[in-house]
PDB file of N, CA, C and O in Angstrom:
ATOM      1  N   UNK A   1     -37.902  36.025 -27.107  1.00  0.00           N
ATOM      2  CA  UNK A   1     -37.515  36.042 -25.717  1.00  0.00           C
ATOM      3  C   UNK A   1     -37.477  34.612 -25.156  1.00  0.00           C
ATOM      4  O   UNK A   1     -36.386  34.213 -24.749  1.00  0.00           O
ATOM      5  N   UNK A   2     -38.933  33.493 -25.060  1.00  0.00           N
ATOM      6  CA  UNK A   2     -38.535  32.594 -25.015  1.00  0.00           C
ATOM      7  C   UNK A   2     -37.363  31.443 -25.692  1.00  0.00           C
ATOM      8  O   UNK A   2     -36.885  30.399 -25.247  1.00  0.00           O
ATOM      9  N   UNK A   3     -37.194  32.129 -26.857  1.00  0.00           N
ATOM     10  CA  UNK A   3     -35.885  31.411 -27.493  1.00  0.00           C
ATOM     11  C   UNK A   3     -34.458  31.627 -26.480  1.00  0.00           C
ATOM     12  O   UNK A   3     -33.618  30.846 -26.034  1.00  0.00           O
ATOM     13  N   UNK A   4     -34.611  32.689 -26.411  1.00  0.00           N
ATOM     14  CA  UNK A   4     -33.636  33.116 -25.336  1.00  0.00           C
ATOM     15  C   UNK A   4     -33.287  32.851 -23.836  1.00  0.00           C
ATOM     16  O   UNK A   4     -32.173  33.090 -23.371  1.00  0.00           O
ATOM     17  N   UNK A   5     -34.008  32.495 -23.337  1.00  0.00           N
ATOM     18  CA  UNK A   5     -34.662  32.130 -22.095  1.00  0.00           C
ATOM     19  C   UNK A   5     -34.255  30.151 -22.169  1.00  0.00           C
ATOM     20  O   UNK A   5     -33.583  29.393 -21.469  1.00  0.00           O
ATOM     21  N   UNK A   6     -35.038  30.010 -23.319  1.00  0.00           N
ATOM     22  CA  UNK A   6     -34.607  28.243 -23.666  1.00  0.00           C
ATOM     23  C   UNK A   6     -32.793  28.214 -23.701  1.00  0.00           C
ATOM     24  O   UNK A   6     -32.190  27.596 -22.823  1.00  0.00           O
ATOM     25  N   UNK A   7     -32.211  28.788 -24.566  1.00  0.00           N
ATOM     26  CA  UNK A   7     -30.924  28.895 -25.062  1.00  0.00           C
ATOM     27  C   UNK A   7     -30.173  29.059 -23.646  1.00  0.00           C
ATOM     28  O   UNK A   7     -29.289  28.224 -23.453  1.00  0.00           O
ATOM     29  N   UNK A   8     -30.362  29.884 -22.757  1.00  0.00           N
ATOM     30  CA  UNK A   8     -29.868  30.354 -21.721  1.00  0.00           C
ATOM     31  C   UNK A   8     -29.678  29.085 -20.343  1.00  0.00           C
ATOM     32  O   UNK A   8     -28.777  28.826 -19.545  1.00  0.00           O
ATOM     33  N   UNK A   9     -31.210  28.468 -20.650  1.00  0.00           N
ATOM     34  CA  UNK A   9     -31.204  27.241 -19.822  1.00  0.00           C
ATOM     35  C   UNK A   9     -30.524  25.863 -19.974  1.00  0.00           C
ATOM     36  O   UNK A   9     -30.114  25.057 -19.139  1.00  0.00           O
ATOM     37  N   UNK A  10     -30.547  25.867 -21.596  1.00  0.00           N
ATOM     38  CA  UNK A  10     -29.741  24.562 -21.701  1.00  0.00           C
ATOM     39  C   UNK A  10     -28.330  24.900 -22.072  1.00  0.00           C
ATOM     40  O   UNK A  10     -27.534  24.101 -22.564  1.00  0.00           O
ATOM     41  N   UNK A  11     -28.131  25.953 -21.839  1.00  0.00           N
ATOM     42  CA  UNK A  11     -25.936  26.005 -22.079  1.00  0.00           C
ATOM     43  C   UNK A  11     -25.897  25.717 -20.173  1.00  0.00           C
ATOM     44  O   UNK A  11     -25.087  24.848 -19.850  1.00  0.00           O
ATOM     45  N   UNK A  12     -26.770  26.438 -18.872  1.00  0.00           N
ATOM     46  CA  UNK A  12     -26.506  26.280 -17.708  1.00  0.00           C
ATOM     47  C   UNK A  12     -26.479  24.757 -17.616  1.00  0.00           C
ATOM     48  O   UNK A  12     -25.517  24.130 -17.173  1.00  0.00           O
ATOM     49  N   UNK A  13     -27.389  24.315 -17.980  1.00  0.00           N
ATOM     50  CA  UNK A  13     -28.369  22.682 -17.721  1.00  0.00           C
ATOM     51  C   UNK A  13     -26.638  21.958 -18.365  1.00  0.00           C
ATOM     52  O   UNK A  13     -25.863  21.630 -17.467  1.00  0.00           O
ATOM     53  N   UNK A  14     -26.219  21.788 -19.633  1.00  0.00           N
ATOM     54  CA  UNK A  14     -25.103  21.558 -20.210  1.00  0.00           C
ATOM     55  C   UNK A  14     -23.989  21.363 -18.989  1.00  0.00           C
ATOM     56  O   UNK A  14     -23.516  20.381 -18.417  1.00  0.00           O
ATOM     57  N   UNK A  15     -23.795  22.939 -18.873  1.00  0.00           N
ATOM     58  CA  UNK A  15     -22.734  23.511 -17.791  1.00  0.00           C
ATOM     59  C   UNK A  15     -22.499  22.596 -16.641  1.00  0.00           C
ATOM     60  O   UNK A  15     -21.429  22.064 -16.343  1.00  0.00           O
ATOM     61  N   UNK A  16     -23.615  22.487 -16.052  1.00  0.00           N
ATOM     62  CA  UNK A  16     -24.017  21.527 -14.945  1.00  0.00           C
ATOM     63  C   UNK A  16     -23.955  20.487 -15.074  1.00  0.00           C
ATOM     64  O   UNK A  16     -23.296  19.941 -14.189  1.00  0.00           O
ATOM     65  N   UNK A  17     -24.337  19.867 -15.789  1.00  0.00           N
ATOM     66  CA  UNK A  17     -23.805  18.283 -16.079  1.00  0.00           C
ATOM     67  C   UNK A  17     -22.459  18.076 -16.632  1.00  0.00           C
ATOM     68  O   UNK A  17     -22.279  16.862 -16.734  1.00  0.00           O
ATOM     69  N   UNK A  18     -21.790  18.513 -16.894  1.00  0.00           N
ATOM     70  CA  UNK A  18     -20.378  18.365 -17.376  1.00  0.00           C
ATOM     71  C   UNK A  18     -19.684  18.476 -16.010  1.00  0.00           C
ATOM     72  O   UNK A  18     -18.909  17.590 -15.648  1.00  0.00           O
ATOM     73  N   UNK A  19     -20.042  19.927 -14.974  1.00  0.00           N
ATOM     74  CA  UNK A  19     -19.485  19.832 -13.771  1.00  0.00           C
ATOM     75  C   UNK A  19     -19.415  18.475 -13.067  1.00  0.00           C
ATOM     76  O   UNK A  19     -18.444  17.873 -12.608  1.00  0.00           O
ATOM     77  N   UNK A  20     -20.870  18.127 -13.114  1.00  0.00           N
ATOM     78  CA  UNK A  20     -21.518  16.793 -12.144  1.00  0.00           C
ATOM     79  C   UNK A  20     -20.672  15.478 -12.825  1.00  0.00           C
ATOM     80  O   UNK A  20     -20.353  14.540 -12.095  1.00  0.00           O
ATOM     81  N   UNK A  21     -20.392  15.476 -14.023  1.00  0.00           N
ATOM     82  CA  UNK A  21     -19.770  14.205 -14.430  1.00  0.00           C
ATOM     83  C   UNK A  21     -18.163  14.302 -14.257  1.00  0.00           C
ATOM     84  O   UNK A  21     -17.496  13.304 -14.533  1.00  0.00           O
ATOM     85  N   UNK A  22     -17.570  15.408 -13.834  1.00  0.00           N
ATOM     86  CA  UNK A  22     -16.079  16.080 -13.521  1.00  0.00           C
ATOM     87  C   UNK A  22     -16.293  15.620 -12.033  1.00  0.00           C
ATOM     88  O   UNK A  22     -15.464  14.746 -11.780  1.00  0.00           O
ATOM     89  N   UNK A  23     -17.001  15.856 -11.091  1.00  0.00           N
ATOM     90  CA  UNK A  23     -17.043  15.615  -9.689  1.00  0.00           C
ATOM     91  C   UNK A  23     -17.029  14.358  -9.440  1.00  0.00           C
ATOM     92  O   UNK A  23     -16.288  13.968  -8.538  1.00  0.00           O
ATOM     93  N   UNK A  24     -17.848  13.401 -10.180  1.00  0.00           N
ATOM     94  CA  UNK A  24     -18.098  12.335  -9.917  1.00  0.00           C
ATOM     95  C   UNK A  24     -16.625  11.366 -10.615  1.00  0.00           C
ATOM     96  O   UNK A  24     -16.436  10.192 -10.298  1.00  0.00           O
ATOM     97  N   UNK A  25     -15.787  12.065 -11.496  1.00  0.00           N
ATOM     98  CA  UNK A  25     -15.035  11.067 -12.199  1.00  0.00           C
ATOM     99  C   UNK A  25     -13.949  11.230 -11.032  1.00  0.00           C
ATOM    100  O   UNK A  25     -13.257  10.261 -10.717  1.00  0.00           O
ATOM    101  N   UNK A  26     -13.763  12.883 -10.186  1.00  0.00           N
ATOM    102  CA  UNK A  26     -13.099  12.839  -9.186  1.00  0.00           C
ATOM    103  C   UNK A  26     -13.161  12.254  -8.169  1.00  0.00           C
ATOM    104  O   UNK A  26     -12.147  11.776  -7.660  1.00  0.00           O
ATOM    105  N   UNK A  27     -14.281  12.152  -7.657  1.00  0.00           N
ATOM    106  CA  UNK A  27     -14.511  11.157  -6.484  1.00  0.00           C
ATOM    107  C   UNK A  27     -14.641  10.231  -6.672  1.00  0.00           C
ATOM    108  O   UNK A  27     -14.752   9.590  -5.627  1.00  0.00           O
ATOM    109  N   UNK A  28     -14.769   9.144  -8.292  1.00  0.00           N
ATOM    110  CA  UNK A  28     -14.305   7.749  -7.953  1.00  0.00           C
ATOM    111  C   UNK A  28     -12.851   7.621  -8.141  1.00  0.00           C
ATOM    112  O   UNK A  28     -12.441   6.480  -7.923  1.00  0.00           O
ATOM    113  N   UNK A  29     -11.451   8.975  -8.685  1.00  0.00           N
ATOM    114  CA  UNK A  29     -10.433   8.779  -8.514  1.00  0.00           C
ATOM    115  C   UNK A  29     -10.099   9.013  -7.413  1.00  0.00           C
ATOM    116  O   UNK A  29      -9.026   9.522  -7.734  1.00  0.00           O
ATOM    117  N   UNK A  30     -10.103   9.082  -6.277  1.00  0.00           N
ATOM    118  CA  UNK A  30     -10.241   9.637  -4.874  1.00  0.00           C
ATOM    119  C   UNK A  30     -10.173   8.425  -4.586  1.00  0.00           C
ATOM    120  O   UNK A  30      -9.124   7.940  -4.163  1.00  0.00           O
ATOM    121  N   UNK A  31     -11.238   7.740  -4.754  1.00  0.00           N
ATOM    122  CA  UNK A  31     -11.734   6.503  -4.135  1.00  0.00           C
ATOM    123  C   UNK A  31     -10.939   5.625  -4.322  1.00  0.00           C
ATOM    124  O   UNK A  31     -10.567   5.062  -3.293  1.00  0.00           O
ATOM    125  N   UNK A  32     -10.387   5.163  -5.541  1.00  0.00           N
ATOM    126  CA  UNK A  32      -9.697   4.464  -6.232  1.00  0.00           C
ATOM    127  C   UNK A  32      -7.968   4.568  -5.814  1.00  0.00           C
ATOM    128  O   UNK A  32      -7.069   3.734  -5.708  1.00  0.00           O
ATOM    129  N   UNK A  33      -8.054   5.955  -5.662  1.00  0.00           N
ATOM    130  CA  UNK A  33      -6.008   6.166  -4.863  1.00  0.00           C
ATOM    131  C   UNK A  33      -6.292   5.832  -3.639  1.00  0.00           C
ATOM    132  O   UNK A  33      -5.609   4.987  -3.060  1.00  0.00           O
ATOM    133  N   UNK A  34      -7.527   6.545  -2.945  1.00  0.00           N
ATOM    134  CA  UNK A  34      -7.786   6.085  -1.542  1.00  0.00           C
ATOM    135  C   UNK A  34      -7.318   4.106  -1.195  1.00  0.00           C
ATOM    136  O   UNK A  34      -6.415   3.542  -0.577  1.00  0.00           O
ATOM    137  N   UNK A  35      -8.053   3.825  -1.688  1.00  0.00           N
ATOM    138  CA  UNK A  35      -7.943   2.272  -2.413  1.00  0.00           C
ATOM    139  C   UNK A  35      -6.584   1.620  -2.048  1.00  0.00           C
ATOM    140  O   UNK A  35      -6.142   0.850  -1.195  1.00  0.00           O
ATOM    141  N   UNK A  36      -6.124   2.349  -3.176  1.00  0.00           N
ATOM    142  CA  UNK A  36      -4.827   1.548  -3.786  1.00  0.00           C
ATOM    143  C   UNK A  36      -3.778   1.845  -2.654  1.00  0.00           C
ATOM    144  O   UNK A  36      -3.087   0.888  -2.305  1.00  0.00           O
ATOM    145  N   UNK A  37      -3.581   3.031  -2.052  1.00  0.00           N
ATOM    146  CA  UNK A  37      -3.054   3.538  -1.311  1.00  0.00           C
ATOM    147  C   UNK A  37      -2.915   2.728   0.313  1.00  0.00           C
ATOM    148  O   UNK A  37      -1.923   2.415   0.971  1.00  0.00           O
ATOM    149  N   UNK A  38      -4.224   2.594   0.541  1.00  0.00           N
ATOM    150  CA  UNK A  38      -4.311   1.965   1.620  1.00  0.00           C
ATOM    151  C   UNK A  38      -3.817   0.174   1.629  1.00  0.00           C
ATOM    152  O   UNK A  38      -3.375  -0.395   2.626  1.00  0.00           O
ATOM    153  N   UNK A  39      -4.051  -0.546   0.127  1.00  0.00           N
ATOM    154  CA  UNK A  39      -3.426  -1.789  -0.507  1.00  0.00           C
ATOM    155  C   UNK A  39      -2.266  -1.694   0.100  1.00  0.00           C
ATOM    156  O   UNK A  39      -1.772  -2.228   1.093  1.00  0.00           O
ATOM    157  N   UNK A  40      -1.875  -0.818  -0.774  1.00  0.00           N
ATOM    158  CA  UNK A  40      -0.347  -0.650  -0.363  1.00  0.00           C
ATOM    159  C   UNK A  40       0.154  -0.215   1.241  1.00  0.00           C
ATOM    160  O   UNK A  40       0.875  -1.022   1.827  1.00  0.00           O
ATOM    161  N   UNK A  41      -0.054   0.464   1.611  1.00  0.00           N
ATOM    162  CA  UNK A  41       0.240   0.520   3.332  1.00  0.00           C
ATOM    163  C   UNK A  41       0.105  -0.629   3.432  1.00  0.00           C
ATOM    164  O   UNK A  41       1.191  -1.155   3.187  1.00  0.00           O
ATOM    165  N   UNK A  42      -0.841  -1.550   3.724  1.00  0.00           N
ATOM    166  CA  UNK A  42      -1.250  -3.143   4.107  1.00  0.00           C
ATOM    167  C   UNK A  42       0.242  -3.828   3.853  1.00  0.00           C
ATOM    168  O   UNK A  42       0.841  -4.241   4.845  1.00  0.00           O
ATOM    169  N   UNK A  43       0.847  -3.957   2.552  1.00  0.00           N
ATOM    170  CA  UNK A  43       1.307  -5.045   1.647  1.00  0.00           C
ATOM    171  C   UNK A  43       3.237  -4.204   2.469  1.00  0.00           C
ATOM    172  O   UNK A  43       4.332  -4.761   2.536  1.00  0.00           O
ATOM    173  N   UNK A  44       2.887  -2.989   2.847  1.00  0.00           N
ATOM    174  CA  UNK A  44       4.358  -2.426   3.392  1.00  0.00           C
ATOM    175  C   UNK A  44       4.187  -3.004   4.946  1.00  0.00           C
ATOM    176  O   UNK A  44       4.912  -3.906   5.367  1.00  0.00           O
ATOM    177  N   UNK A  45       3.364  -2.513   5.579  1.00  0.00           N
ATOM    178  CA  UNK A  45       3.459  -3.125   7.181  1.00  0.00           C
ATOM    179  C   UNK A  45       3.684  -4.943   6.979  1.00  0.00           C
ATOM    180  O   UNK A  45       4.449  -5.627   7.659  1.00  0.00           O
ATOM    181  N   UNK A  46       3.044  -5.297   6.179  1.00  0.00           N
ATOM    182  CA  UNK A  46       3.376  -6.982   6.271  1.00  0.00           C
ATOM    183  C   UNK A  46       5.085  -7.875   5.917  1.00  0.00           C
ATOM    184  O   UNK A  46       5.711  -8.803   6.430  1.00  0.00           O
ATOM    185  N   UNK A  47       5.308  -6.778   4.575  1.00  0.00           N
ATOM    186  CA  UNK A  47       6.913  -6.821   4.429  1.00  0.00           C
ATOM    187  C   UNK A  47       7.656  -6.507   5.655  1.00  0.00           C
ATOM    188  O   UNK A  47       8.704  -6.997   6.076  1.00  0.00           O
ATOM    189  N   UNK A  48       6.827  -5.500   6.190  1.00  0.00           N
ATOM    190  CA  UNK A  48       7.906  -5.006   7.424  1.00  0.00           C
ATOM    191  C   UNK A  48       7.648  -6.169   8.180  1.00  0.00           C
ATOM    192  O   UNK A  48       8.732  -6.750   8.229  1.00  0.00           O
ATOM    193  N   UNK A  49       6.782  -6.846   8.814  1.00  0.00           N
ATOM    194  CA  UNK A  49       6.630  -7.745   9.649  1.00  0.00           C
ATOM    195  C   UNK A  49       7.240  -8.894   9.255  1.00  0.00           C
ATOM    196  O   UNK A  49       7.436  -9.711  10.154  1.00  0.00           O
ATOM    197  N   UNK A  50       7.517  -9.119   8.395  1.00  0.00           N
ATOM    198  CA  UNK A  50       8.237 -10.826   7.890  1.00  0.00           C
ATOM    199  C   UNK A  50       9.349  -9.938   7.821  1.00  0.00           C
ATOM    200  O   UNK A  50      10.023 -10.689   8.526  1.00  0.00           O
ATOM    201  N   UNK A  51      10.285  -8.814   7.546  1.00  0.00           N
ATOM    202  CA  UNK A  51      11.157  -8.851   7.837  1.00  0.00           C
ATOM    203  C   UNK A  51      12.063  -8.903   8.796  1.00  0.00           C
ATOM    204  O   UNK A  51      13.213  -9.337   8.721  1.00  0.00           O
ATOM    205  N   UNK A  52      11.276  -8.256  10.076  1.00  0.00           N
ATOM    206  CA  UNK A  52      11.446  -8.645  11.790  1.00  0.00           C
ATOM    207  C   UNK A  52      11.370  -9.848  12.269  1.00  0.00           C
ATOM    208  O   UNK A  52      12.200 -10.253  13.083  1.00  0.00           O
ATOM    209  N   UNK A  53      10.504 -10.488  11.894  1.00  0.00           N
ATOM    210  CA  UNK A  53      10.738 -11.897  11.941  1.00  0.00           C
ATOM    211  C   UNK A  53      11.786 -12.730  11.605  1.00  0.00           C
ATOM    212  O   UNK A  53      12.391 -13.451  12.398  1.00  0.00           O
ATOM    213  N   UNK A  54      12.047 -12.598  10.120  1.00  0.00           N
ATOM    214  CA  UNK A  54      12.895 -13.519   9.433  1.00  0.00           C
ATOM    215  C   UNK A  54      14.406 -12.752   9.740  1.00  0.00           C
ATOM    216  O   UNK A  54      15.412 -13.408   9.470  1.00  0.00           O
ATOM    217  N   UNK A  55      14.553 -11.520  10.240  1.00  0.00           N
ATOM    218  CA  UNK A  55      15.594 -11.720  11.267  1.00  0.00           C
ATOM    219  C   UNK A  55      15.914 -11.807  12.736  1.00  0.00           C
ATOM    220  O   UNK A  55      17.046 -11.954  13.197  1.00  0.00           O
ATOM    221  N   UNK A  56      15.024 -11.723  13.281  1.00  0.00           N
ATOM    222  CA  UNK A  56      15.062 -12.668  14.692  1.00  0.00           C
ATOM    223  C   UNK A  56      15.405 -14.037  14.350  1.00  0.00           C
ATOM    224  O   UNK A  56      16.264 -14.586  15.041  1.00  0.00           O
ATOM    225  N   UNK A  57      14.779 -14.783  13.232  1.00  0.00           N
ATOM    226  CA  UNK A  57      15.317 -16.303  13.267  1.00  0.00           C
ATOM    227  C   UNK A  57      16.499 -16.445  12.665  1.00  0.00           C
ATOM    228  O   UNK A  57      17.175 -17.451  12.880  1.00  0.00           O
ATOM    229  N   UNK A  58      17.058 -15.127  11.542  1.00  0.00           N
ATOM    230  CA  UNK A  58      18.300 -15.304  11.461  1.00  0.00           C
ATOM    231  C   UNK A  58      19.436 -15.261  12.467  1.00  0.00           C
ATOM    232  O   UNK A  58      20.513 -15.849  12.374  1.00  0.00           O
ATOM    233  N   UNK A  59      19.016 -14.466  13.443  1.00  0.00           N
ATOM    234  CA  UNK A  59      20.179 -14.039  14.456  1.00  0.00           C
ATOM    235  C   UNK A  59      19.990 -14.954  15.375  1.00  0.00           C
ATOM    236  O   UNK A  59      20.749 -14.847  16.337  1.00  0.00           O
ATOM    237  N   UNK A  60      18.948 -16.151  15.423  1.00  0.00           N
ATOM    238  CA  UNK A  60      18.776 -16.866  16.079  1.00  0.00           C
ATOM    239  C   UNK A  60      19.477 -18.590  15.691  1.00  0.00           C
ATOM    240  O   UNK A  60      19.778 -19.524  16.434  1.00  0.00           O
ATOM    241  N   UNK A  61      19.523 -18.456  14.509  1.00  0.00           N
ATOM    242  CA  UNK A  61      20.078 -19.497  13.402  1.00  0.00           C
ATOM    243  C   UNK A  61      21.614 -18.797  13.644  1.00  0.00           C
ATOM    244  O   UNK A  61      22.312 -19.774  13.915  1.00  0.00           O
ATOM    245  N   UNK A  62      22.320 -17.821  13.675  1.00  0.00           N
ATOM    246  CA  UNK A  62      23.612 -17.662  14.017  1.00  0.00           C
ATOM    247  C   UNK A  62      24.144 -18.113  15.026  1.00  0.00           C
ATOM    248  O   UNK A  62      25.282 -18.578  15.079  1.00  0.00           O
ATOM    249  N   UNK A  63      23.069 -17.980  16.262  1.00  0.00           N
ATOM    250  CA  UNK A  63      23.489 -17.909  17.831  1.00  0.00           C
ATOM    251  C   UNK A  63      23.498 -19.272  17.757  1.00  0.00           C
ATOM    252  O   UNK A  63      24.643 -19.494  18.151  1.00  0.00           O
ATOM    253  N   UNK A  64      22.883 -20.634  17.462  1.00  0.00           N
ATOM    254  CA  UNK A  64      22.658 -21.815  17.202  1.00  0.00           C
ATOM    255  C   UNK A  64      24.050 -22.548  16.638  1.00  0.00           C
ATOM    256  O   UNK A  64      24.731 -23.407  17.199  1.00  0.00           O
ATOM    257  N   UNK A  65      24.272 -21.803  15.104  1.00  0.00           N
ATOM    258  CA  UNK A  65      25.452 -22.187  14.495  1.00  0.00           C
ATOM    259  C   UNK A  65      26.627 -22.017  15.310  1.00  0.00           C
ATOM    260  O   UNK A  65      27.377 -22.991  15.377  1.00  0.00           O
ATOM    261  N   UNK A  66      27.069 -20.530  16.210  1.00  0.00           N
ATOM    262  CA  UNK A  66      28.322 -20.164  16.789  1.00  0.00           C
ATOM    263  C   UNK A  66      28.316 -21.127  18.140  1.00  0.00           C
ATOM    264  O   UNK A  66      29.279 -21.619  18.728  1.00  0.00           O
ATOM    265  N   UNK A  67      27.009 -21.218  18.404  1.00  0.00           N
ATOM    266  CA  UNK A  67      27.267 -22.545  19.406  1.00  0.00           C
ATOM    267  C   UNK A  67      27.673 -24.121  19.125  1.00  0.00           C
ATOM    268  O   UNK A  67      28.266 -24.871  19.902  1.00  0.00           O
ATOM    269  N   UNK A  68      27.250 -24.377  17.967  1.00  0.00           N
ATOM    270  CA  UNK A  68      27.762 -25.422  17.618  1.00  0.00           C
ATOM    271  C   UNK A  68      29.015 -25.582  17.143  1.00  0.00           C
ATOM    272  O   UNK A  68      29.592 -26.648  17.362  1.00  0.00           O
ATOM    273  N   UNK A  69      29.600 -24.628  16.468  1.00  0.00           N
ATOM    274  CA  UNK A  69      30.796 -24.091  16.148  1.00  0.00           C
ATOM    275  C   UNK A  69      31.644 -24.727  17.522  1.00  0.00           C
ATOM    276  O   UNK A  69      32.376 -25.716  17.535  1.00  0.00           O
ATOM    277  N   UNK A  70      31.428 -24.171  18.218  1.00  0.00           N
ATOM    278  CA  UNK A  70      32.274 -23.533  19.606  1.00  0.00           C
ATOM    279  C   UNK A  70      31.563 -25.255  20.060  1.00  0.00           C
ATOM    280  O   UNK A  70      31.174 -24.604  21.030  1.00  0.00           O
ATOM    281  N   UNK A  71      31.324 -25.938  20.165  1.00  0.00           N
ATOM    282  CA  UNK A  71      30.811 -27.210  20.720  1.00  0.00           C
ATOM    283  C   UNK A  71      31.908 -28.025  19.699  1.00  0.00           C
ATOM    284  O   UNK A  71      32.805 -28.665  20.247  1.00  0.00           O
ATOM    285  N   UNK A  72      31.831 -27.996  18.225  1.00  0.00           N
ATOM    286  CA  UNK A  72      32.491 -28.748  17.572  1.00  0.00           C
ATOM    287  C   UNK A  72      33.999 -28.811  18.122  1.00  0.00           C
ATOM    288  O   UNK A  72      34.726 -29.801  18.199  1.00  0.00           O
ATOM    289  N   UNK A  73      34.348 -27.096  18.587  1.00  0.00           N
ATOM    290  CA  UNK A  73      35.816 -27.228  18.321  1.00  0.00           C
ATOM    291  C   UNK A  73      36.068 -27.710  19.737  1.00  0.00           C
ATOM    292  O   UNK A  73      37.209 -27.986  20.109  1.00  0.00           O
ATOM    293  N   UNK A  74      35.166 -27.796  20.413  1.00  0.00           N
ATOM    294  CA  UNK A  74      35.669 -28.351  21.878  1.00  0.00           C
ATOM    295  C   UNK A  74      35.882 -29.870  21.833  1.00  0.00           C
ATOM    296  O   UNK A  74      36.574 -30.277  22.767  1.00  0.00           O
ATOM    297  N   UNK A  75      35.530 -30.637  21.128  1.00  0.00           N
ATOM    298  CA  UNK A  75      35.318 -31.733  20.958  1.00  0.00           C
ATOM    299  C   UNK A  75      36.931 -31.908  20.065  1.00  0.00           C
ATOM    300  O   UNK A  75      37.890 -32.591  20.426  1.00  0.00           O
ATOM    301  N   UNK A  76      36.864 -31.420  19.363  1.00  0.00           N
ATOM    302  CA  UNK A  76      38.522 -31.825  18.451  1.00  0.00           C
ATOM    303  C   UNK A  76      39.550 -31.575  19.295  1.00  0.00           C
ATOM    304  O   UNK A  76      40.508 -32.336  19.424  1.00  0.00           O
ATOM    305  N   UNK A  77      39.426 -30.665  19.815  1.00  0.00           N
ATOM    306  CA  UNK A  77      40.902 -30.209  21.007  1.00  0.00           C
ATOM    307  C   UNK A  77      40.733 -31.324  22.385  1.00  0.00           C
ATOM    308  O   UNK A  77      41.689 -31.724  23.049  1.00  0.00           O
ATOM    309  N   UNK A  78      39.471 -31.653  22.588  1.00  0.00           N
ATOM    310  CA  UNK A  78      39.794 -32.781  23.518  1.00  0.00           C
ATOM    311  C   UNK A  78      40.378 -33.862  23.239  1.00  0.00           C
ATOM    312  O   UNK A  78      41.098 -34.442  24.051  1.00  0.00           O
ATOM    313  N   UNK A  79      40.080 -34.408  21.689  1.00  0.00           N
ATOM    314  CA  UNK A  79      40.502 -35.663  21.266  1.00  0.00           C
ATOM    315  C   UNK A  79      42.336 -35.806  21.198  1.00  0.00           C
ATOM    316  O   UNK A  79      42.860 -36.861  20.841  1.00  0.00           O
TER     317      UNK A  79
END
């Protein structure tokens, strides 16, 4: 009976630690997408932000050029 009783405890005891090392490998992959995931959001809002930027100064570098444009050609038709 105690053989039985032993046998019975260590397949649960087993059972249980295999669960506990399954939970735990899940929650440091959790952790780890959690992680990476949030990396990434970071590294997308910042692309997005230099890309708003770097076209405001493009359309700002146009408005600059078409003025000079339009300055140059005023200058040749006067001459």
């Amino acid at each position: 009976m105690v053989w039985s009783f032993r046998k019975s405890r260590d397949g649960w005891k087993r059972k249980h630690q295999e669960l506990k090392a399954q939970v735990k490998a899940c929650k440091n992959q959790i952790a780890a997408v959690t992680k990476s995931r949030e990396q990434w959001r970071t590294q997308a809002k910042d692309a997005q932000q230099q890309l708003v930027a770097l076209q405001a100064e493009n359309a700002e570098l146009r408005t600059r050029a078409e003025a000079f444009e339009k300055k140059g050609t005023t200058r040749d038709t006067a001459r």
